[in-house]
mmCIF file of the N, C-alpha and C atoms, coordinates in Angstrom:
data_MODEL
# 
_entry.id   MODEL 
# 
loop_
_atom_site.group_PDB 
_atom_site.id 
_atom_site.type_symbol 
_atom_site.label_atom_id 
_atom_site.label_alt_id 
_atom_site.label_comp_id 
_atom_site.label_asym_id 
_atom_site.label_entity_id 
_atom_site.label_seq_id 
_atom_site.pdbx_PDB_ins_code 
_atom_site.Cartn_x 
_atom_site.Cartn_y 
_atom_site.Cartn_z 
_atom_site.occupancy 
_atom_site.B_iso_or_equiv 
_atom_site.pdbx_formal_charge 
_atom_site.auth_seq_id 
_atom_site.auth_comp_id 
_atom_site.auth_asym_id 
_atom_site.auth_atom_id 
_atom_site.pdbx_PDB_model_num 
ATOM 1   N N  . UNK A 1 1  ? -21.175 -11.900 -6.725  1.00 0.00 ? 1  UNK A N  1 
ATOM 2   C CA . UNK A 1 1  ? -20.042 -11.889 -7.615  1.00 0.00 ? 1  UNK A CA 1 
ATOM 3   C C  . UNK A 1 1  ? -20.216 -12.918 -8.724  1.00 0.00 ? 1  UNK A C  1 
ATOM 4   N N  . UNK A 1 2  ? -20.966 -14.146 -8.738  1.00 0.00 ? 2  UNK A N  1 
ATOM 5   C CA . UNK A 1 2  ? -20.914 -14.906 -9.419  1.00 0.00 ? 2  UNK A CA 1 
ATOM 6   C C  . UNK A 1 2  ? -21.839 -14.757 -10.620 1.00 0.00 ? 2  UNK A C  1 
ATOM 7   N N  . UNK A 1 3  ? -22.809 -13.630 -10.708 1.00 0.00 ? 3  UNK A N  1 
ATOM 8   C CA . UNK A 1 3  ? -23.675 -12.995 -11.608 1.00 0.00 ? 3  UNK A CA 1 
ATOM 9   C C  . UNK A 1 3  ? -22.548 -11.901 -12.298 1.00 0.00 ? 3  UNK A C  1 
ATOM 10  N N  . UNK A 1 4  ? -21.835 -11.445 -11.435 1.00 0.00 ? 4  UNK A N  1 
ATOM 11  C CA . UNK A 1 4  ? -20.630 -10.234 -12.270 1.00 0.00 ? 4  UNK A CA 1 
ATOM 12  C C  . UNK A 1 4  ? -19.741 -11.281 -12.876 1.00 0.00 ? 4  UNK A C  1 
ATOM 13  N N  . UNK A 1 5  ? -19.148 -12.668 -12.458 1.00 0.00 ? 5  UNK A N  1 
ATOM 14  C CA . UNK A 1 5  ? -18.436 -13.259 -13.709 1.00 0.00 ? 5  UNK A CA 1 
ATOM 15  C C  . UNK A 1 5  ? -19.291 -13.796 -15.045 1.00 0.00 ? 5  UNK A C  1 
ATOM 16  N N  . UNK A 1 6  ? -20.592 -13.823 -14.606 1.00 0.00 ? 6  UNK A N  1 
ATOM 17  C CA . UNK A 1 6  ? -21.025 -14.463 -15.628 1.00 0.00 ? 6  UNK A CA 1 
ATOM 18  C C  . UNK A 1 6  ? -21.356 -13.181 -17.321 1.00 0.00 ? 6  UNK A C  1 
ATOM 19  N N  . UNK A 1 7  ? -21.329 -12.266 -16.711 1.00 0.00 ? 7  UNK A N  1 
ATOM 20  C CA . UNK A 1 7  ? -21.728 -10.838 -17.481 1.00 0.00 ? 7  UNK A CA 1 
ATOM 21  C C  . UNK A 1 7  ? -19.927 -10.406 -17.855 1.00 0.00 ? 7  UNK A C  1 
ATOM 22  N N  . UNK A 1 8  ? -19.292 -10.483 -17.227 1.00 0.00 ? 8  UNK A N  1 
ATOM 23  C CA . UNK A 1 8  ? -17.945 -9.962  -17.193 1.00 0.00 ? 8  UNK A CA 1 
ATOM 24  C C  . UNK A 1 8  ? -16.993 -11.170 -16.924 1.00 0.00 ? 8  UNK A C  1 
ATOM 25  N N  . UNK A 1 9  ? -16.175 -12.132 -17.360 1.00 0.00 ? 9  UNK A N  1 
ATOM 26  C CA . UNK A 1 9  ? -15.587 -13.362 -16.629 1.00 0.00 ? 9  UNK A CA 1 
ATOM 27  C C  . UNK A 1 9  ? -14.110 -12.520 -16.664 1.00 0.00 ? 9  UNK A C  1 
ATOM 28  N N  . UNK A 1 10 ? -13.434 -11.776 -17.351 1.00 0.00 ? 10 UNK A N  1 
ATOM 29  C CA . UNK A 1 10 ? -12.250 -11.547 -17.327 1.00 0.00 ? 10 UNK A CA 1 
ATOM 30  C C  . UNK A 1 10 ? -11.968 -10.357 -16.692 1.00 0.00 ? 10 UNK A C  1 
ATOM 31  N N  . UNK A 1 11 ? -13.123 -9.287  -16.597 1.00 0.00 ? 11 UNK A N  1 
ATOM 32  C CA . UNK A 1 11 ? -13.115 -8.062  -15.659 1.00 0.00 ? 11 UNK A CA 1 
ATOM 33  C C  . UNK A 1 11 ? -13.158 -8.441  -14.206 1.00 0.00 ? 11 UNK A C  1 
ATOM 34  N N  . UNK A 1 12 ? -13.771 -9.609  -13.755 1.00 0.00 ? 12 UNK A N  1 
ATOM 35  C CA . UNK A 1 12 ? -14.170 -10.047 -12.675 1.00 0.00 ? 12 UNK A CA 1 
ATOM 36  C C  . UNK A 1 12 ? -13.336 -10.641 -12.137 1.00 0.00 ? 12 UNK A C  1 
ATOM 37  N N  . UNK A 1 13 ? -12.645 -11.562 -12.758 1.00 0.00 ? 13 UNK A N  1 
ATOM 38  C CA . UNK A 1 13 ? -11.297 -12.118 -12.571 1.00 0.00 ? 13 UNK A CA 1 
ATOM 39  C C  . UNK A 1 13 ? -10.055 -11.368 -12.553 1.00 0.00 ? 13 UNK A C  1 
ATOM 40  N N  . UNK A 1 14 ? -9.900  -10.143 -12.969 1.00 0.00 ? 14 UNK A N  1 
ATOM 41  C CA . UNK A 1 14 ? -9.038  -8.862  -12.694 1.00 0.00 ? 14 UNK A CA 1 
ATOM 42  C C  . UNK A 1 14 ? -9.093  -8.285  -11.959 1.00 0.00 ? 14 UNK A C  1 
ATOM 43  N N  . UNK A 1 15 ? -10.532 -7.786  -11.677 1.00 0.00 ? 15 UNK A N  1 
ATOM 44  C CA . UNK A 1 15 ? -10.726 -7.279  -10.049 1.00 0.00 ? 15 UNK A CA 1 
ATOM 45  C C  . UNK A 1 15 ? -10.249 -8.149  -8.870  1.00 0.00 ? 15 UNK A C  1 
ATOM 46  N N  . UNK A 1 16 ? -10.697 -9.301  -9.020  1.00 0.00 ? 16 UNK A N  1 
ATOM 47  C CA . UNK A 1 16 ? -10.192 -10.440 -7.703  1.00 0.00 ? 16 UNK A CA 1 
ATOM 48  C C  . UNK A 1 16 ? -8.683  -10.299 -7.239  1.00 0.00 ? 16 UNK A C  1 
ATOM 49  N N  . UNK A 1 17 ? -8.194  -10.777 -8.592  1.00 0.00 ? 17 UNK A N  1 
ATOM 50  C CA . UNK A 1 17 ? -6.639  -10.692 -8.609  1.00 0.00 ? 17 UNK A CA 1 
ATOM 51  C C  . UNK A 1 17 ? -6.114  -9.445  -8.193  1.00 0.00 ? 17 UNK A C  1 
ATOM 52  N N  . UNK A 1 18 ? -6.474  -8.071  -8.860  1.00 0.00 ? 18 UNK A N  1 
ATOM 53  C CA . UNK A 1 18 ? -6.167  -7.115  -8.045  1.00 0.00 ? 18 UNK A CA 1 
ATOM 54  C C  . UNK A 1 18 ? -6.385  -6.561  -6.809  1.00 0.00 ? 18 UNK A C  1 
ATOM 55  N N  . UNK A 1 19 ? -7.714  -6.708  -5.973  1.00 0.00 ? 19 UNK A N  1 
ATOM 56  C CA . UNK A 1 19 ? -7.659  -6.846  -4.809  1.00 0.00 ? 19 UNK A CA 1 
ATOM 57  C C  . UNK A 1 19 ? -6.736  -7.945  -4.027  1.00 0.00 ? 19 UNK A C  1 
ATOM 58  N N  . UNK A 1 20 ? -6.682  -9.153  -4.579  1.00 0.00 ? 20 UNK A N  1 
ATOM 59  C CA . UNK A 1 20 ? -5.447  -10.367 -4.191  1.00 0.00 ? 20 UNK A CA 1 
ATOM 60  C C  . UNK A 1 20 ? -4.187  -10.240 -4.092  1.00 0.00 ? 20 UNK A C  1 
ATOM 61  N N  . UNK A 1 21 ? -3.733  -9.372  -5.110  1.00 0.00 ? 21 UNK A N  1 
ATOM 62  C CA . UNK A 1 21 ? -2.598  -8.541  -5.198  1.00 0.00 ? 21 UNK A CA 1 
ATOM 63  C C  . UNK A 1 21 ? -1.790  -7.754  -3.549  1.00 0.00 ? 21 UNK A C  1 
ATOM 64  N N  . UNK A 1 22 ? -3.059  -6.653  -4.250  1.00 0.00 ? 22 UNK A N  1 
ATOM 65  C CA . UNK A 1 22 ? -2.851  -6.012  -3.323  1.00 0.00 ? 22 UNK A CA 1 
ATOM 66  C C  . UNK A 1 22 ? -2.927  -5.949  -1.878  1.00 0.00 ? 22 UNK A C  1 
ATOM 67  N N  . UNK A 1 23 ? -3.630  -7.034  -1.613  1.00 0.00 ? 23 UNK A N  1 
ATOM 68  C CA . UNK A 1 23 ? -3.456  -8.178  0.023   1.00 0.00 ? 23 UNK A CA 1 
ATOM 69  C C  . UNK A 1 23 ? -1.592  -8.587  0.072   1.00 0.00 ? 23 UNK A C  1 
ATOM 70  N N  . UNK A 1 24 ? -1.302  -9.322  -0.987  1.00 0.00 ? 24 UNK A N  1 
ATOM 71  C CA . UNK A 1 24 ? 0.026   -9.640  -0.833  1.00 0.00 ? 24 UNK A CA 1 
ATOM 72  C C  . UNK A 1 24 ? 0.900   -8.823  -0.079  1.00 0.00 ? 24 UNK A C  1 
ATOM 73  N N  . UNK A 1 25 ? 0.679   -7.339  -1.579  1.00 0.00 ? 25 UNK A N  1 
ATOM 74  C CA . UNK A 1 25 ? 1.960   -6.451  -0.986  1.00 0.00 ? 25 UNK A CA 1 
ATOM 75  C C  . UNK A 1 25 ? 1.751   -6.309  0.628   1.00 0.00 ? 25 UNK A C  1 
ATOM 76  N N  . UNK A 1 26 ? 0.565   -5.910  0.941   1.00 0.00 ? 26 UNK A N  1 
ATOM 77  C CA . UNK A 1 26 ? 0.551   -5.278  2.469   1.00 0.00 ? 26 UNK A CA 1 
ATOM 78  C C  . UNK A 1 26 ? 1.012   -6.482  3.032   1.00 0.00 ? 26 UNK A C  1 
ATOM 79  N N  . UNK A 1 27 ? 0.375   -7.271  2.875   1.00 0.00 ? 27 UNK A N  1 
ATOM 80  C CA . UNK A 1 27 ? 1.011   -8.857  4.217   1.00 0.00 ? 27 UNK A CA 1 
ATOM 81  C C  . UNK A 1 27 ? 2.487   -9.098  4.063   1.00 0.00 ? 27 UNK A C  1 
ATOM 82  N N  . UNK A 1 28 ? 3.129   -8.768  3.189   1.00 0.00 ? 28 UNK A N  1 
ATOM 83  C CA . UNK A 1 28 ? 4.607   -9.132  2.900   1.00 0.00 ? 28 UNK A CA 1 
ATOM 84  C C  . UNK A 1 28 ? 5.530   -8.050  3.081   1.00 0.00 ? 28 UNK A C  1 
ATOM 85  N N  . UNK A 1 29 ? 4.927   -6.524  3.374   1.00 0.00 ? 29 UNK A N  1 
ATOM 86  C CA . UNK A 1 29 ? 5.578   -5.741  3.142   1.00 0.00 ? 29 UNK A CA 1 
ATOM 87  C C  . UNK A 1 29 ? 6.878   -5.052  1.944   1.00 0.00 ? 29 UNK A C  1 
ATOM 88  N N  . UNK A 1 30 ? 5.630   -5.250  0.676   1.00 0.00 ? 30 UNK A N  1 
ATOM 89  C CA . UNK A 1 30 ? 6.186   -5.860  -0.614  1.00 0.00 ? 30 UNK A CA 1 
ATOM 90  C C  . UNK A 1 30 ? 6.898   -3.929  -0.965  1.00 0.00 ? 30 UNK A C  1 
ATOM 91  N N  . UNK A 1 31 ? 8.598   -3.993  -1.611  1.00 0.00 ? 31 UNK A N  1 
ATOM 92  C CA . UNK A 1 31 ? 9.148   -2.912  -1.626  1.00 0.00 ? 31 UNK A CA 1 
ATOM 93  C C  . UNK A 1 31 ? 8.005   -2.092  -3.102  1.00 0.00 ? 31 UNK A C  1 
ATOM 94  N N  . UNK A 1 32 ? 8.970   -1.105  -3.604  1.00 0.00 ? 32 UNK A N  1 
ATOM 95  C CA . UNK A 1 32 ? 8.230   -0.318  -4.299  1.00 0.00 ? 32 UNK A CA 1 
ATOM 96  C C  . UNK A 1 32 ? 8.331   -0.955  -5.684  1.00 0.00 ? 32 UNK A C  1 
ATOM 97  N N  . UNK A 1 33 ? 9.746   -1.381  -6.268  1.00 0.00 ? 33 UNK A N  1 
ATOM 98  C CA . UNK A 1 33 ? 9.426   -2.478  -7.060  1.00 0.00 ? 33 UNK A CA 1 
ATOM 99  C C  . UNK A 1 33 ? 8.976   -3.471  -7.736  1.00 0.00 ? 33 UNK A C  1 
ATOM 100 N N  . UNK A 1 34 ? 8.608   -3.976  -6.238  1.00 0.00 ? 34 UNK A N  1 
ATOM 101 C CA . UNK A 1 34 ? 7.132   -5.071  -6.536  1.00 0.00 ? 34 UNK A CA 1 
ATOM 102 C C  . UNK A 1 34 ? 7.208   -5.167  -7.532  1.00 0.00 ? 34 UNK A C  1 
ATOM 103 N N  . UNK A 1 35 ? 6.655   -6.140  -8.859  1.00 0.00 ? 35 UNK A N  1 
ATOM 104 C CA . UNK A 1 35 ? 5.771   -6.049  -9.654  1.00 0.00 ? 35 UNK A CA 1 
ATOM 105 C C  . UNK A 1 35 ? 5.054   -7.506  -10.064 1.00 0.00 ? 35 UNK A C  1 
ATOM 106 N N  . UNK A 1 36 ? 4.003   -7.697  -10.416 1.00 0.00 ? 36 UNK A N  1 
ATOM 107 C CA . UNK A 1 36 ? 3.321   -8.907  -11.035 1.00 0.00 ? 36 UNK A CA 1 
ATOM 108 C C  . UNK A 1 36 ? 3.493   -8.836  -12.717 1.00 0.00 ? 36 UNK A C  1 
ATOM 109 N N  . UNK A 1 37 ? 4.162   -10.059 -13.395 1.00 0.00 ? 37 UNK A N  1 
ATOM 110 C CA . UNK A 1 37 ? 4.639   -9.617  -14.457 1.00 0.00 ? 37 UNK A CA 1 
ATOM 111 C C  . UNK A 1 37 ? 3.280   -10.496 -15.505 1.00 0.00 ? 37 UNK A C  1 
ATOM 112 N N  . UNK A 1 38 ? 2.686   -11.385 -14.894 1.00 0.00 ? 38 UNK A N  1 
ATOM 113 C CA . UNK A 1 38 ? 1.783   -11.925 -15.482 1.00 0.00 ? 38 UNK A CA 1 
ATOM 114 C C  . UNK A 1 38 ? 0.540   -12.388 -14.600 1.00 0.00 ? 38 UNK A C  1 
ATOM 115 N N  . UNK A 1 39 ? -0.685  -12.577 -14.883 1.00 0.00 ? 39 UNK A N  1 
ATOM 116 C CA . UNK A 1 39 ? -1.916  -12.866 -14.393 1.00 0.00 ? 39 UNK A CA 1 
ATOM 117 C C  . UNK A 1 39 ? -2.709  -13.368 -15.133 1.00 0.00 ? 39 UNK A C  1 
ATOM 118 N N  . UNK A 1 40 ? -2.467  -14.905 -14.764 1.00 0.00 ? 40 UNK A N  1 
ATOM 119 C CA . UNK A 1 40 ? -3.924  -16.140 -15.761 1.00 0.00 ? 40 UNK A CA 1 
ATOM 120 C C  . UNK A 1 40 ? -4.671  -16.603 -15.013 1.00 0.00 ? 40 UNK A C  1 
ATOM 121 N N  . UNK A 1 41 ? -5.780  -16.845 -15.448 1.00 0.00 ? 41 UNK A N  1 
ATOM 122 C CA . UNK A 1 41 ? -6.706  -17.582 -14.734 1.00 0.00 ? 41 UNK A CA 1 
ATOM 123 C C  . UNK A 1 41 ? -7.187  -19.042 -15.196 1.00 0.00 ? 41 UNK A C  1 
ATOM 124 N N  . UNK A 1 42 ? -7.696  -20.361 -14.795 1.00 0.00 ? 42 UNK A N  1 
ATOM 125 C CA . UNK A 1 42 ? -8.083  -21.161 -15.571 1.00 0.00 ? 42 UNK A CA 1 
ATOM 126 C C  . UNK A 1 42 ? -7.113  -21.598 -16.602 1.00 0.00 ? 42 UNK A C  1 
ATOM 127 N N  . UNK A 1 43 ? -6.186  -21.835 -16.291 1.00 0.00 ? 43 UNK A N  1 
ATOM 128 C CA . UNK A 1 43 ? -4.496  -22.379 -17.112 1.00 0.00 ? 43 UNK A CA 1 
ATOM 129 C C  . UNK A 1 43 ? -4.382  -21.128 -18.413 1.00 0.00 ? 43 UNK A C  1 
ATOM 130 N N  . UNK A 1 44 ? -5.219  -20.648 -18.771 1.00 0.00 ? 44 UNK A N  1 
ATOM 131 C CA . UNK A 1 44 ? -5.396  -20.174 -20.132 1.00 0.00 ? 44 UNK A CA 1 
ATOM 132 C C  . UNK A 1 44 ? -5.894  -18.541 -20.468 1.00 0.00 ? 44 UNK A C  1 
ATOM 133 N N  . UNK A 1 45 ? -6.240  -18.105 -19.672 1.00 0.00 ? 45 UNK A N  1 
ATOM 134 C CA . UNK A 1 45 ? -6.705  -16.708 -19.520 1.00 0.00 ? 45 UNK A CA 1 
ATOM 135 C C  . UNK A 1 45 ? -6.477  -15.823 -19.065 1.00 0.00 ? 45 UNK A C  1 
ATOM 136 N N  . UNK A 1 46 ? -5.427  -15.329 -19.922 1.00 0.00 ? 46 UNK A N  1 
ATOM 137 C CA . UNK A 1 46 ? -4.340  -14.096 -19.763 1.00 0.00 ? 46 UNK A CA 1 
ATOM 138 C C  . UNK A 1 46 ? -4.981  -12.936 -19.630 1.00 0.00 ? 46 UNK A C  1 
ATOM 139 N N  . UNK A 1 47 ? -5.219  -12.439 -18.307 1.00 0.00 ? 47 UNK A N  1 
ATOM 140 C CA . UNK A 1 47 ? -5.823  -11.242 -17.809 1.00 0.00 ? 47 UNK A CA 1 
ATOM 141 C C  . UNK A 1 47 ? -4.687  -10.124 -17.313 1.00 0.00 ? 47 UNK A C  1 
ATOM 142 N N  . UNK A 1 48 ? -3.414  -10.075 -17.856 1.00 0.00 ? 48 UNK A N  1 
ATOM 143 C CA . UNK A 1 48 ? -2.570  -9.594  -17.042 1.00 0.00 ? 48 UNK A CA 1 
ATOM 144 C C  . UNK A 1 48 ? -3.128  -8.136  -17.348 1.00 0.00 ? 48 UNK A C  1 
ATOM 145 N N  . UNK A 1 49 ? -2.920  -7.570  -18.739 1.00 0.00 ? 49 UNK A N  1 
ATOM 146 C CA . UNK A 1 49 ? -3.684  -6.442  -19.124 1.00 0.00 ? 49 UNK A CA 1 
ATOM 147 C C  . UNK A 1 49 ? -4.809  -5.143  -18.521 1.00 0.00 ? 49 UNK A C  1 
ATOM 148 N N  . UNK A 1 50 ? -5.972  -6.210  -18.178 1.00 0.00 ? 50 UNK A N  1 
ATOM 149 C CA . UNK A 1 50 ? -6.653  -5.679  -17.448 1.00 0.00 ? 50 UNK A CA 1 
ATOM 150 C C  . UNK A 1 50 ? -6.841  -5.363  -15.917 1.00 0.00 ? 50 UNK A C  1 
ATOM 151 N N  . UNK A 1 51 ? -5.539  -6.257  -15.175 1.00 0.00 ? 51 UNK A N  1 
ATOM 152 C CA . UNK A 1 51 ? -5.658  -6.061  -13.958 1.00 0.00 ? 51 UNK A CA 1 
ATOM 153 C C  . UNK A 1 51 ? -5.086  -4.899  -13.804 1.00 0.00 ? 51 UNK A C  1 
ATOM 154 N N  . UNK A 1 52 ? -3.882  -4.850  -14.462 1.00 0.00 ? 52 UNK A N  1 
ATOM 155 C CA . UNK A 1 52 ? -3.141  -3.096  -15.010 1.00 0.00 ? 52 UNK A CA 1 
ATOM 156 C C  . UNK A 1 52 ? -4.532  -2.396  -14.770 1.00 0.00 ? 52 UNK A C  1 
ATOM 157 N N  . UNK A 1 53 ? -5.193  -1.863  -15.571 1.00 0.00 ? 53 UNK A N  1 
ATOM 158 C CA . UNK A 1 53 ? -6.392  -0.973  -15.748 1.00 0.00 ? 53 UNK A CA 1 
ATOM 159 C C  . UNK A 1 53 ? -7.053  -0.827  -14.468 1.00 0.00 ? 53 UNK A C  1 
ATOM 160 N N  . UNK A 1 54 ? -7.312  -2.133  -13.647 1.00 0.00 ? 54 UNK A N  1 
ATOM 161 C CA . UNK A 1 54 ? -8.197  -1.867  -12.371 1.00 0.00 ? 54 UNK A CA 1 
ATOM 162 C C  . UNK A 1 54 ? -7.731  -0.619  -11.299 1.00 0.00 ? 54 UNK A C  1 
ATOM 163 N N  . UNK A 1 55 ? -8.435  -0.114  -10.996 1.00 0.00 ? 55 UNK A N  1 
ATOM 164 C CA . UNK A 1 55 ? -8.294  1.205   -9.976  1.00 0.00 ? 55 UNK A CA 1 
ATOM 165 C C  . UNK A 1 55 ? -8.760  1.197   -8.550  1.00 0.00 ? 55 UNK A C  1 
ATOM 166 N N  . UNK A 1 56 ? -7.663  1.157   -7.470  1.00 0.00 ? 56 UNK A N  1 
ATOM 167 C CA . UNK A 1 56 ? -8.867  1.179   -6.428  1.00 0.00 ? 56 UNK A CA 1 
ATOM 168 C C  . UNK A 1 56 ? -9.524  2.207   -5.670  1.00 0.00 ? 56 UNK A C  1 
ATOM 169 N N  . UNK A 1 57 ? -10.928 1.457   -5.436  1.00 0.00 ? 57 UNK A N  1 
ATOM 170 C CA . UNK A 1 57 ? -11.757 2.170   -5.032  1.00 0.00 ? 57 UNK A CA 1 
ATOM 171 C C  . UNK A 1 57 ? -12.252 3.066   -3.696  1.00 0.00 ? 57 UNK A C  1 
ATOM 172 N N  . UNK A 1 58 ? -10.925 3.238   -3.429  1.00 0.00 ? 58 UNK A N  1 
ATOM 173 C CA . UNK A 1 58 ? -10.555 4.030   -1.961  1.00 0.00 ? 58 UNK A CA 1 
ATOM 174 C C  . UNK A 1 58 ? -10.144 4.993   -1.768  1.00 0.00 ? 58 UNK A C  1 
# 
């Protein structure tokens, strides 16, 4: 993974978060509502955008 942030740092960091995410809902039994209204990384790197876009791969 650390060769995919270095080629990709904000795709890579979207994927994480969205797999991270999506750990939450299941462990919390998060309603349908849910939502994550923002996603930064590194105080400064507003990835909320692209975690939107991520798809999973299941």
């Amino acid at each position: 993974m650390n060769s995919e942030f270095k080629k990709d740092p904000d795709w890579t960091a979207a994927v994480a978060a969205y797999e991270w995410i999506q750990q939450i809902k299941i462990k919390f039994a998060a309603s349908d509502d849910f939502r994550i209204d923002e996603v930064i990384y590194n105080e400064d790197n507003d990835i909320t955008e692209l975690v939107k876009k991520v798809k999973p791969t299941f």
